[in-house]
VEXDO-465623 format. One record per residue (C-alpha): residue in three letters; x negated, z negated, y. Coordinates in steps of 0.25 Angstrom, whole numbers, plus 2048, in hexadecimal, padded with zeros to 3 digits. Layout:
N
{aa Ala&px X&pz Z&py Y}
...
***
This chain:
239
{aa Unk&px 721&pz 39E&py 4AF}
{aa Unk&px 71B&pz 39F&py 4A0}
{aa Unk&px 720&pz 3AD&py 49C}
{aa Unk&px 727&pz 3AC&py 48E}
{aa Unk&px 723&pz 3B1&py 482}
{aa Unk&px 72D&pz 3BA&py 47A}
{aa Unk&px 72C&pz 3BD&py 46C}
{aa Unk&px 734&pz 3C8&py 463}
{aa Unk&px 73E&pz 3C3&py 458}
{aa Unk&px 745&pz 3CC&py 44F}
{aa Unk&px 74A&pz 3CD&py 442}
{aa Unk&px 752&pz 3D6&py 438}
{aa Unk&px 75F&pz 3D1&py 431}
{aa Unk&px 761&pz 3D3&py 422}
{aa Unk&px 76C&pz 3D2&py 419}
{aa Unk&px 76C&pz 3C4&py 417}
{aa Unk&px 76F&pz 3C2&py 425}
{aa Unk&px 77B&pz 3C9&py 425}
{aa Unk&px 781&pz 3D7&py 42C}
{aa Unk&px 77E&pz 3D6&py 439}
{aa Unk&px 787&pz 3E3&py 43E}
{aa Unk&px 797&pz 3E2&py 445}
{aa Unk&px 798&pz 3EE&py 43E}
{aa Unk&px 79A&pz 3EA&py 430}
{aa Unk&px 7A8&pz 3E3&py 42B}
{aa Unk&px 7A4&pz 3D2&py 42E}
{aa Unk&px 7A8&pz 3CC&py 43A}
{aa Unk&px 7A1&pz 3CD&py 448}
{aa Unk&px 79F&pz 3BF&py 446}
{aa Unk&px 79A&pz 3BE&py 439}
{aa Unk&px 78E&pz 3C9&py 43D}
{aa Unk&px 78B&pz 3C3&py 44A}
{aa Unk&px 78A&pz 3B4&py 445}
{aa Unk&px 77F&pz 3BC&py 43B}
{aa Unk&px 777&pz 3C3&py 446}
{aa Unk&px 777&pz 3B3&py 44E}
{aa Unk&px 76F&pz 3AF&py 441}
{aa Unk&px 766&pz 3BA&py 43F}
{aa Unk&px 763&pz 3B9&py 44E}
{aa Unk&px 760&pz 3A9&py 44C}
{aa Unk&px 759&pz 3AC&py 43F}
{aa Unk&px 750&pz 3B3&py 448}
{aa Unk&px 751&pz 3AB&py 453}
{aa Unk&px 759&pz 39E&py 458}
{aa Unk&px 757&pz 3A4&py 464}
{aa Unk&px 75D&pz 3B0&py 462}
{aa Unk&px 769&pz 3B6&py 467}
{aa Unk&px 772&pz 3BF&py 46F}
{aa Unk&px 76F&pz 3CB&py 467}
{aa Unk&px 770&pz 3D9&py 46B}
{aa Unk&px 776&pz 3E4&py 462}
{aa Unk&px 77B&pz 3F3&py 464}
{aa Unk&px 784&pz 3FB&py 45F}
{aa Unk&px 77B&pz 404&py 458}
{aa Unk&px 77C&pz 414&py 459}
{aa Unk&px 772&pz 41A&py 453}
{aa Unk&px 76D&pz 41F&py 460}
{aa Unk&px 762&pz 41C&py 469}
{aa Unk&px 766&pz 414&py 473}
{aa Unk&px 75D&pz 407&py 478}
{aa Unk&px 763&pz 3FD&py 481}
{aa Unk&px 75D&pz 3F4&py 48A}
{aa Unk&px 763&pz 3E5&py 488}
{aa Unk&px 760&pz 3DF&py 496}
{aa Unk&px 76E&pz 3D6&py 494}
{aa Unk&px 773&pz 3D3&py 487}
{aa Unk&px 781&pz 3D4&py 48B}
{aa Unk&px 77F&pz 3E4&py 48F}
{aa Unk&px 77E&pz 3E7&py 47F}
{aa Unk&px 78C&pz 3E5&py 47D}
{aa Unk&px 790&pz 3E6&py 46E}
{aa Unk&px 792&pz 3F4&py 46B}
{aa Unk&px 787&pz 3FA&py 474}
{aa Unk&px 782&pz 408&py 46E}
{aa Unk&px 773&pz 40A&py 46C}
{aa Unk&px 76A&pz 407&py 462}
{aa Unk&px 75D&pz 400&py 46A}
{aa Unk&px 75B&pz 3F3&py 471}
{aa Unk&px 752&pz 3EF&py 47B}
{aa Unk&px 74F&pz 3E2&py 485}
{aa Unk&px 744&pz 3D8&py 48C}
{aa Unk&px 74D&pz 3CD&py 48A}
{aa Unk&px 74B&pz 3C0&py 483}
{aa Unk&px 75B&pz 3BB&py 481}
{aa Unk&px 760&pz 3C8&py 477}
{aa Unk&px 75C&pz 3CC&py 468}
{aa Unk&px 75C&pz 3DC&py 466}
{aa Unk&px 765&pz 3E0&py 45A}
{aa Unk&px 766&pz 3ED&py 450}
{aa Unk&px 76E&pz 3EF&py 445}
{aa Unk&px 76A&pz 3F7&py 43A}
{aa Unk&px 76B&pz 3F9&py 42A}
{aa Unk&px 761&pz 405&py 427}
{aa Unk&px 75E&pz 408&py 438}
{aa Unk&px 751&pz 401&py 43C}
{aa Unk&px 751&pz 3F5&py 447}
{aa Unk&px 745&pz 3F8&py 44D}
{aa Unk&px 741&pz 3ED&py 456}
{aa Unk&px 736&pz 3ED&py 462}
{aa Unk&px 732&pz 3E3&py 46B}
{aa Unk&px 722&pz 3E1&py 474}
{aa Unk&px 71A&pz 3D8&py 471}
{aa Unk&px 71D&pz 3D1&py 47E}
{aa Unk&px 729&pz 3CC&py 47C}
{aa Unk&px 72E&pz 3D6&py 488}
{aa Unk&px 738&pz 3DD&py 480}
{aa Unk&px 740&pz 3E2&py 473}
{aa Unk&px 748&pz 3EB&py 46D}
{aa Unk&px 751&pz 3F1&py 460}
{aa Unk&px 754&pz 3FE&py 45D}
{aa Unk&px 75E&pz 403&py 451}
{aa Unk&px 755&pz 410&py 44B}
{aa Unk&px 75C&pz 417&py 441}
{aa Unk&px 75C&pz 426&py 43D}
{aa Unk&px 764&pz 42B&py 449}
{aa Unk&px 75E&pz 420&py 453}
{aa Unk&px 751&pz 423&py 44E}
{aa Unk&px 752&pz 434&py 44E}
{aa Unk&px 756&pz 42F&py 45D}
{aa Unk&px 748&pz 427&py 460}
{aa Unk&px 74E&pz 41A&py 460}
{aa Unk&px 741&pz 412&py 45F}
{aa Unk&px 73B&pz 41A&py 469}
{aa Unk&px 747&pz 419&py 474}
{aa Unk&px 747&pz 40B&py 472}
{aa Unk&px 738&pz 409&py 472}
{aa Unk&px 737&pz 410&py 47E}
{aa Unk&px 740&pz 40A&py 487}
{aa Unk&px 73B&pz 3FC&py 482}
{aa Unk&px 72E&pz 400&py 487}
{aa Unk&px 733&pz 407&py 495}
{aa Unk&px 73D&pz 3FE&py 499}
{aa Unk&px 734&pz 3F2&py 496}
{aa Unk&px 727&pz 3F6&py 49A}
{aa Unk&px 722&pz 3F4&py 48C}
{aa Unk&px 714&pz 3F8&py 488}
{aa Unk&px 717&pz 400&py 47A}
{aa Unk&px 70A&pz 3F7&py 474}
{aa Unk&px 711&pz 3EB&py 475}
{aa Unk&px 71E&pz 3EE&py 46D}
{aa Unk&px 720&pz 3EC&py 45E}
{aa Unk&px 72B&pz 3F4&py 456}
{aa Unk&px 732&pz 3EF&py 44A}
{aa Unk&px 73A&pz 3F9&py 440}
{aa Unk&px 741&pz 3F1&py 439}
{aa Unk&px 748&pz 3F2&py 42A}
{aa Unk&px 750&pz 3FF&py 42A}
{aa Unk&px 753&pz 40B&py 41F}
{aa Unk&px 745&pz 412&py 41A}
{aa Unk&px 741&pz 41E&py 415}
{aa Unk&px 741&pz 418&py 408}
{aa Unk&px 752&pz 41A&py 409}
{aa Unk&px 756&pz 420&py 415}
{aa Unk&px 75A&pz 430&py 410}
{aa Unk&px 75F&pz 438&py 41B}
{aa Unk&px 763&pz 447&py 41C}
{aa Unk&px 75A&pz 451&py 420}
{aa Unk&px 762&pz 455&py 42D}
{aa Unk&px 762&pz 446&py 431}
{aa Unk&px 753&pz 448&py 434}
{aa Unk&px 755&pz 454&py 43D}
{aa Unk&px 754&pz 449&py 448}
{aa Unk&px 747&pz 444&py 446}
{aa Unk&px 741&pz 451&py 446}
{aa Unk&px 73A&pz 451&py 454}
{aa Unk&px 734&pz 446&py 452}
{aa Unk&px 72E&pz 446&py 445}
{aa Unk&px 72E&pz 457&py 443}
{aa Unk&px 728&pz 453&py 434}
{aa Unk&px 733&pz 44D&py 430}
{aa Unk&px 72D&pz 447&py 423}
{aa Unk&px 727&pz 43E&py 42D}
{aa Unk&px 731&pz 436&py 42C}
{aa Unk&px 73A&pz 43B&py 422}
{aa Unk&px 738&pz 43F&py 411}
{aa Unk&px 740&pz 447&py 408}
{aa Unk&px 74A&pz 43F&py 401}
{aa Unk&px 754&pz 443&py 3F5}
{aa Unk&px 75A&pz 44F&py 3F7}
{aa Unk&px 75B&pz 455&py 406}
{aa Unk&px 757&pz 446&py 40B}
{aa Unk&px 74F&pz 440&py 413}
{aa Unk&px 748&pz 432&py 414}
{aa Unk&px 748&pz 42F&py 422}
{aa Unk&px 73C&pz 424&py 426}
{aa Unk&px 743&pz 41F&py 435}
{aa Unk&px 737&pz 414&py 433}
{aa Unk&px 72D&pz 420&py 437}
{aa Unk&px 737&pz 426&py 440}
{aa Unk&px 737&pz 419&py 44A}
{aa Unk&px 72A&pz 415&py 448}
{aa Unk&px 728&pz 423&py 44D}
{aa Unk&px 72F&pz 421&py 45A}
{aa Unk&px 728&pz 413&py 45C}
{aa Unk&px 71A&pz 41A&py 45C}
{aa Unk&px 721&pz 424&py 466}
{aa Unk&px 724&pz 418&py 46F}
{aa Unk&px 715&pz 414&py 46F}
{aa Unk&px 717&pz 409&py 467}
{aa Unk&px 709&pz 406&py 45F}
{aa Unk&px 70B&pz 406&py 44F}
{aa Unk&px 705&pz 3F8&py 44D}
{aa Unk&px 710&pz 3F3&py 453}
{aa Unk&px 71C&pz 3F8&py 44C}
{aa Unk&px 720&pz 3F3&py 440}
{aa Unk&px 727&pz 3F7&py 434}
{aa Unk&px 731&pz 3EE&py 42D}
{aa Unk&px 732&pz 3F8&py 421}
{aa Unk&px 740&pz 3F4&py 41A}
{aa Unk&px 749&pz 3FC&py 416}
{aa Unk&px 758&pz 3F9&py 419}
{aa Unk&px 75C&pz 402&py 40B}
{aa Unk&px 754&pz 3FD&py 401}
{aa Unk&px 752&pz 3EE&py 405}
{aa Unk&px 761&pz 3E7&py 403}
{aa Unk&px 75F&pz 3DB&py 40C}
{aa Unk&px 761&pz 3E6&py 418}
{aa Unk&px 76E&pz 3ED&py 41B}
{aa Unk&px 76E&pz 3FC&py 419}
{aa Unk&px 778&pz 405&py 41D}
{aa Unk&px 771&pz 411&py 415}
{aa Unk&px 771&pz 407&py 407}
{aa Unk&px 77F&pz 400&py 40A}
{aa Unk&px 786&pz 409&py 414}
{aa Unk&px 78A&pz 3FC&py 41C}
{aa Unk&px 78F&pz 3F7&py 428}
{aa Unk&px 786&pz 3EA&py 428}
{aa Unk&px 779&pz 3EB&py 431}
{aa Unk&px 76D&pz 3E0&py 433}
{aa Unk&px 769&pz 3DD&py 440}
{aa Unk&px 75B&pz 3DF&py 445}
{aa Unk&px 757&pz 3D6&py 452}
{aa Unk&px 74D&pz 3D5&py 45C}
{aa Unk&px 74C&pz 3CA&py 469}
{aa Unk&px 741&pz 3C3&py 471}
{aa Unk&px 73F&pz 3B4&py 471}
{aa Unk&px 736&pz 3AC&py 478}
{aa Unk&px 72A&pz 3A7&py 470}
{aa Unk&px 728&pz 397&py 473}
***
């Protein structure tokens, strides 16, 4: 039997497609007829999305049946070998950070924002992608997608007090902001932990948009709101 030939499909929601979170006042109906389109915009293939309630934690969960990641399942990092599910985060100033091998083996999402990332999100999830599925690091592509940059996200100085194992410089990746604050690059803190998971530089990539200053993406930080877009990663077979 011919073995079949997967390809990676993934995308990022904007404004224009609407909020994409239950958490906001629409109906559940309204926001999930939204994310059926932004799936078929991406794919007419694609469907039975998997989503978590998001904590800010590190968690990574392996979806081996879509019906196990009920909604309202806590975690913040998705992972799976299978073919019939899309992987989904929510964010508005958190990076998606999507990853999948060049194979068509595998993929996964994580939710890495200031607390999930003090907590090595990318690398947990990174880790167990490549463990669990036998996995050679070479083979795997990482995208960080459109989130809050350096240029807008100011933070206290005890907020960085986390990262300071890591990166014992802190101005690595953090500069002096207005008054007592911060300007926190999370861009360089994940990319960092990518590296640490053996992943080769050539093969990450950067979308470099910021959630704050471009207004077609939602932004907690700008707009302190409830509304989210959603962030998806699947596995199709290439005909």
């Amino acid at each position: 039997m011919k073995e079949k030939n997967m390809r990676p499909i993934y995308g990022f929601s904007i404004r224009n497609d609407g909020n994409m979170s239950f958490k906001s006042p629409e109906s559940d109906k309204l926001v999930l007829d939204r994310r059926n389109a932004f799936l078929k915009s991406l794919s007419p293939e694609l469907d039975n999305l998997v989503t978590l309630s998001q904590v800010h934690g590190n968690t990574v969960h392996v979806v081996e049946d879509p019906k196990q990641i009920e909604r309202g399942m806590e975690g913040d990092g998705l992972i799976t070998m299978r073919t019939d599910v899309a992987l989904g985060i929510l964010t508005a100033d958190c990076f998606p950070i999507i990853f999948f091998d060049k194979s068509g083996r595998g993929t996964g999402i994580v939710h890495a924002g200031r607390v999930g990332s003090s907590k090595n999100i990318s690398l947990i999830a990174l880790q167990k992608f490549i463990s669990l599925f036998e996995i050679n690091p070479d083979e795997i592509t990482v995208i960080i997608g459109p989130g809050i940059g350096k240029c807008c996200y100011e933070v206290r100085e005890d907020t960085l007090h986390p990262f300071e194992k890591e990166f014992p410089d802190i101005k690595k990746i953090a500069t002096p902001g207005p008054g007592k604050s911060w300007k926190l690059d999370l861009v360089t803190v994940n990319e960092f932990q990518i590296l640490r998971a053996g992943i080769s530089p050539g093969n990450i990539v950067k979308i470099n948009l910021c959630t704050s200053c471009r207004s077609e993406f939602y932004s907690y930080r700008r707009d302190q709101t409830d509304e989210r877009f959603l962030s998806v990663i699947a596995l199709k077979e290439q005909l």
